[in-house]
C-alpha positions in Angstrom: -155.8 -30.2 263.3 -154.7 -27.4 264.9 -156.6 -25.5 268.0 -158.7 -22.6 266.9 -157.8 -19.5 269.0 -159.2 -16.3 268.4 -156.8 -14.7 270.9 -155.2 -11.4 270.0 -151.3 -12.5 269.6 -149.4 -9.1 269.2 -147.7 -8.9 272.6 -146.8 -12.1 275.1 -145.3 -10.3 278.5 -142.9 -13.0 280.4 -143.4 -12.9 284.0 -142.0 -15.3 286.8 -143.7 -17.8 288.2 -142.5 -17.2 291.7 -143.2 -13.6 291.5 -147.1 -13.0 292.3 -146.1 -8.7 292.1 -145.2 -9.8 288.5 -147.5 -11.7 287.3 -150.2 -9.5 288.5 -148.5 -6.4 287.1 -148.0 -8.6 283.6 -151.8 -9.6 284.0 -153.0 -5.7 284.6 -150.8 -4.7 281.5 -152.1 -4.1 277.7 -150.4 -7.7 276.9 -152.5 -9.5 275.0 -150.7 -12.6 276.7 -149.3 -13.0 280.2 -146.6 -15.2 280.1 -146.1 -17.2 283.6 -142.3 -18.5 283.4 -141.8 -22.2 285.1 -138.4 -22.5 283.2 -135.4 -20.5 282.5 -137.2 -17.4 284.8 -137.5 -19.7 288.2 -134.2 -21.1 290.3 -134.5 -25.2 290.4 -135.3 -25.0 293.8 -138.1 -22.7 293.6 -140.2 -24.5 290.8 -142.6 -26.2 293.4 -142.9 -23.4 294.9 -143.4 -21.5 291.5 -145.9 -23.7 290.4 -148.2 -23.3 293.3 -148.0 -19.9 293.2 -148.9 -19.9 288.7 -152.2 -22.6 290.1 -153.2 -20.4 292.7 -152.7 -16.7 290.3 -154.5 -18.2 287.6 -157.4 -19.7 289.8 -157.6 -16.3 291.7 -157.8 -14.9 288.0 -159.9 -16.6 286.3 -162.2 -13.8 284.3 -158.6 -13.3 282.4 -157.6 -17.1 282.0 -157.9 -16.8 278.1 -154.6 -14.5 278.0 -152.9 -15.9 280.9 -150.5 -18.7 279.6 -147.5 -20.5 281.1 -144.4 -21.6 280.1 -143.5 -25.0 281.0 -140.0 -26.9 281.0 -138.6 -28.6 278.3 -139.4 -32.1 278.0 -135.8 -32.8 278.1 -135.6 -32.5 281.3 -137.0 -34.3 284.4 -140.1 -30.9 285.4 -142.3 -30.7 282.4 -144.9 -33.6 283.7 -144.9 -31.9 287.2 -145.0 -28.3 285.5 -148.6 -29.7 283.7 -149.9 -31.7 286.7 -149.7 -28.7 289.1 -151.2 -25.9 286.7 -153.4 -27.9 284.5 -156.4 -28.1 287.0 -156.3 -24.4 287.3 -156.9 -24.1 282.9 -154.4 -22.0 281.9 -154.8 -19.9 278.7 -152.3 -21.7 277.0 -148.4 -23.7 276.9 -145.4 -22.2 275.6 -143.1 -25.4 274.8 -139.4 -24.5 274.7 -136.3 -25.8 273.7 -137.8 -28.4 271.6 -136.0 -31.1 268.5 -138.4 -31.5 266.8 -142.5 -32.4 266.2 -142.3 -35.9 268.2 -142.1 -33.2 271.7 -145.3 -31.6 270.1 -147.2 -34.7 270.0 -145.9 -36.3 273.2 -147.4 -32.7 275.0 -150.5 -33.4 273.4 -150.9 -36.6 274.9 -149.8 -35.4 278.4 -152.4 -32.3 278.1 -155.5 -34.7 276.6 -154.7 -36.8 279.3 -154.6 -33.9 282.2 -157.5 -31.9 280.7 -159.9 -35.3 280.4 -158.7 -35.6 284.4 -159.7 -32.3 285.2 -162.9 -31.8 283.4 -161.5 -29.4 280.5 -162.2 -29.8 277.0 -160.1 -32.2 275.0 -157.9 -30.3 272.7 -158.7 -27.1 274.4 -155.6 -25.8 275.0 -153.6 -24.1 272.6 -149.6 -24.4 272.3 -146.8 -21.3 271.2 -143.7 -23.3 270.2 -139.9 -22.3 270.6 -138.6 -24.2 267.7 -134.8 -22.9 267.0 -133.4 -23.2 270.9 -131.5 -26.6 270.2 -129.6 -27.2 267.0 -131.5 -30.3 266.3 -134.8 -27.7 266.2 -133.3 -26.1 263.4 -133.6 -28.7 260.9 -136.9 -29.2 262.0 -138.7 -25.8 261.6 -141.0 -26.7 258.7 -142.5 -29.6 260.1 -145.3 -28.4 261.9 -148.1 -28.3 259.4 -151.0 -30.0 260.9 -149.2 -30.6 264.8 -151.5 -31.2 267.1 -152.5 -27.2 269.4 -150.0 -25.6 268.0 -151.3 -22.1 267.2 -147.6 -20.0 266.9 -144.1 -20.3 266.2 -141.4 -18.4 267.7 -137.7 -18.6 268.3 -134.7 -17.7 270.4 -130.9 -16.8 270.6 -129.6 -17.4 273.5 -130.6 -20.7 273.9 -129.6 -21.5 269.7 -125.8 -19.8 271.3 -125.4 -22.6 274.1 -126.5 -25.8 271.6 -124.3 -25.1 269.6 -121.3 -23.9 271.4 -121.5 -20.3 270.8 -119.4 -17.7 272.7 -121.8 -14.9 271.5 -124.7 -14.5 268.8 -124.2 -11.1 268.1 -121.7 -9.4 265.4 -119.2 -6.5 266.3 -122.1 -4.0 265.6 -124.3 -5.3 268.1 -126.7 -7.0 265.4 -127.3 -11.3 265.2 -124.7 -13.5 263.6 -126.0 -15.4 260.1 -126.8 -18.4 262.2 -129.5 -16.6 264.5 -130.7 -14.6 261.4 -131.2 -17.8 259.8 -133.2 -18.8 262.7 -135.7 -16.3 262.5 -136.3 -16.7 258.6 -137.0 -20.5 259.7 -139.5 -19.5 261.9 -141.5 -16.9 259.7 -141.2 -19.7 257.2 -142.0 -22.4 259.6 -145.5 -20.7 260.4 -146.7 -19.8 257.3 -146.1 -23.5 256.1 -147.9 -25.0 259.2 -150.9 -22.1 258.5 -150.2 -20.2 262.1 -148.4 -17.4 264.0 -145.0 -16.5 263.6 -144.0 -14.7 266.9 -140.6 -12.5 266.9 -138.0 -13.2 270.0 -137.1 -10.8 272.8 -135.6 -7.6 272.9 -133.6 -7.8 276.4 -132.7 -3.6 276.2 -136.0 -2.7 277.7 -135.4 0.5 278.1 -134.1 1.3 274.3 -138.2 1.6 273.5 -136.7 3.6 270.3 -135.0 0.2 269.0 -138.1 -1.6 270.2 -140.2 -0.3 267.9 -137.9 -0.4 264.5 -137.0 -3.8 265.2 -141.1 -4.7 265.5 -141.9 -2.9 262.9 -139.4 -4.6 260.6 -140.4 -7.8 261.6 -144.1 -7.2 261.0 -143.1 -6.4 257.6 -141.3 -9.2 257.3 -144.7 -11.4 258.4 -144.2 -12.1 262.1 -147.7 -11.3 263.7 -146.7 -10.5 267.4 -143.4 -10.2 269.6 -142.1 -11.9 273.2 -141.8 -9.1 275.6 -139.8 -9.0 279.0 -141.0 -5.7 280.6 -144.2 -3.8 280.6 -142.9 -1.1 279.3 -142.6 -2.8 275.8 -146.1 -3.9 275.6 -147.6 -0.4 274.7 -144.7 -0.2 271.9 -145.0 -3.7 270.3 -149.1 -3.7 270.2 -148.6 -0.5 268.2 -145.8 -1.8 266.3 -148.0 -4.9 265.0 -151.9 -3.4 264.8 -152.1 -2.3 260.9 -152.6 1.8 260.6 -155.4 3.1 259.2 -153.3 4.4 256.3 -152.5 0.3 255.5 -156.4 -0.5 256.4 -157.8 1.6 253.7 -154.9 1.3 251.0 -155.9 -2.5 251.4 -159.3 -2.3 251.2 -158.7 -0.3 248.0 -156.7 -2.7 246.2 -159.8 -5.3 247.3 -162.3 -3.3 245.9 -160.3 -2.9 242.4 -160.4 -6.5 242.1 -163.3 -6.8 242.8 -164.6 -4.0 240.6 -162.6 -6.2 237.9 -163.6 -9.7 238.6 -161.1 -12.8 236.7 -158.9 -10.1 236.2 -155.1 -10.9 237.3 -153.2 -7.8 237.3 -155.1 -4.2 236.9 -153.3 -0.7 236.8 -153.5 1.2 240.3 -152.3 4.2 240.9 -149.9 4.7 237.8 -148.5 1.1 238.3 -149.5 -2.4 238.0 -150.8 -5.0 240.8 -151.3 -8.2 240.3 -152.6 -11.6 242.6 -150.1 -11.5 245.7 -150.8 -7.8 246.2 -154.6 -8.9 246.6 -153.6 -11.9 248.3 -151.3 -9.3 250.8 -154.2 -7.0 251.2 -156.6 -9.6 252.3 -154.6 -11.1 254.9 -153.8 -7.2 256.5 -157.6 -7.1 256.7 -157.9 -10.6 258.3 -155.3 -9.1 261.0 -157.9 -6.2 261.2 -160.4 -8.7 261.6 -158.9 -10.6 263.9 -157.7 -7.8 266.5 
């Protein structure tokens, strides 16, 4: 099954692990996650270093350990199992997995976390796992298998990664926007996390600055059922928590269409407002609530 988090998902702020300025600034922000990078953010020669520095923040921090997650190394490579040894007795929030091919890497990081939590006194199980499931090409005919994967709690993807798997010189079209292929990507993903029951969590938007773009692009994507967004700069955190927190214009038309049907119980469509709704738009409405709930 699983883990249960009740852990506010709208914003996850990447922050280097051999930066402490940055990871305190990423910890003191409005992110409901603090991301600690050990992969693509830390040079090879600094990820001792780096994960020294992620042990000591997040044992120095411990009051905000819930929200402060880390980012390992792929398991393709030779850091992951030194990634978990170093920052696993410190009980970070949470694991980010990247670059993964497919639900085998899920199940072999559960093994090396029961192991590593049982060692250091943690909770079995305990800690909860945000997937990047379309870096590799292999990933991508693996998005809908994570129904029932041991941790995992969200889905998310990325682009630039996807590019170099496959041979890419660019994933962008002549107007700036993604090509089909990374498009594609994050449909997989959306539809990846509704079939495994959890998070869908929209990819970067490197243009910090462009808060404008920011917030169109989140808001889109919250329509389109992602529940949160990667961010790479404080300054984006204020933007995407608003972007994916339901107004209180949504709040109340949902509760409205709950309280028709349930004014009208066994009912399965009912006329609203001079048009018809029927069971999805109940089924929509409760689920904008639960986000309510949930925040």
């Amino acid at each position: 099954m699983p883990t249960q988090t009740t852990q506010k998902t709208r914003s996850w702020l990447f922050a280097p692990g051999d930066s402490e300025k940055k990871m305190a600034k990423a910890t003191a922000s409005n992110a409901d996650i603090a991301l600690f990078d050990l992969e693509d953010a830390v040079a090879i020669e600094n990820k001792p270093l780096a994960r020294q520095m992620v042990h000591d923040f997040l044992k120095a921090n411990a009051d905000q350990r819930a929200r402060m997650w880390v980012r390992v190394n792929p398991l393709d490579g030779p850091y992951t199992l030194g990634d978990l040894a170093a920052i696993m007795p410190a009980h970070p929030g949470g694991i980010m997995l990247p670059k993964i091919y497919g639900r085998a890497d899920i199940e072999k990081l559960d093994h090396y976390l029961s192991a590593l939590e049982v060692a250091n006194g943690i909770e079995e199980g305990s800690t909860p796992v945000i997937v990047l499931i379309t870096e590799t090409a292999e990933g991508m005919f693996h998005t809908g298998d994570y129904k029932g994967a041991p941790r995992v709690v969200a889905l998310t993807w990325g682009a630039e990664d996807l590019a170099d798997s496959i041979g890419a010189s660019s994933n962008r079209n002549a107007d700036g926007s993604y090509g089909f292929t990374y498009e594609l990507a994050r449909s997989l993903t959306v539809l990846g996390a509704a079939t495994a029951g959890v998070a869908a969590i929209e990819t970067i938007s490197a243009d910090f600055k462009d808060l404008e773009a920011l917030r169109s692009r989140a808001e889109k994507v919250r329509r389109d059922g992602f529940r949160g967004m990667l961010a790479i700069h404080p300054a984006q955190v204020d933007v995407i928590n608003a972007a994916f927190t339901p107004s209180a214009e949504e709040v109340e038309a949902a509760r409205e269409i709950v309280a028709v049907f349930a004014a009208n119980p066994g009912v399965g469509a009912i006329g609203y407002k001079g048009g018809m709704l029927d069971r999805p738009y109940l089924s929509r409405a409760q689920q904008l609530l639960a986000q309510v709930d949930e925040a």
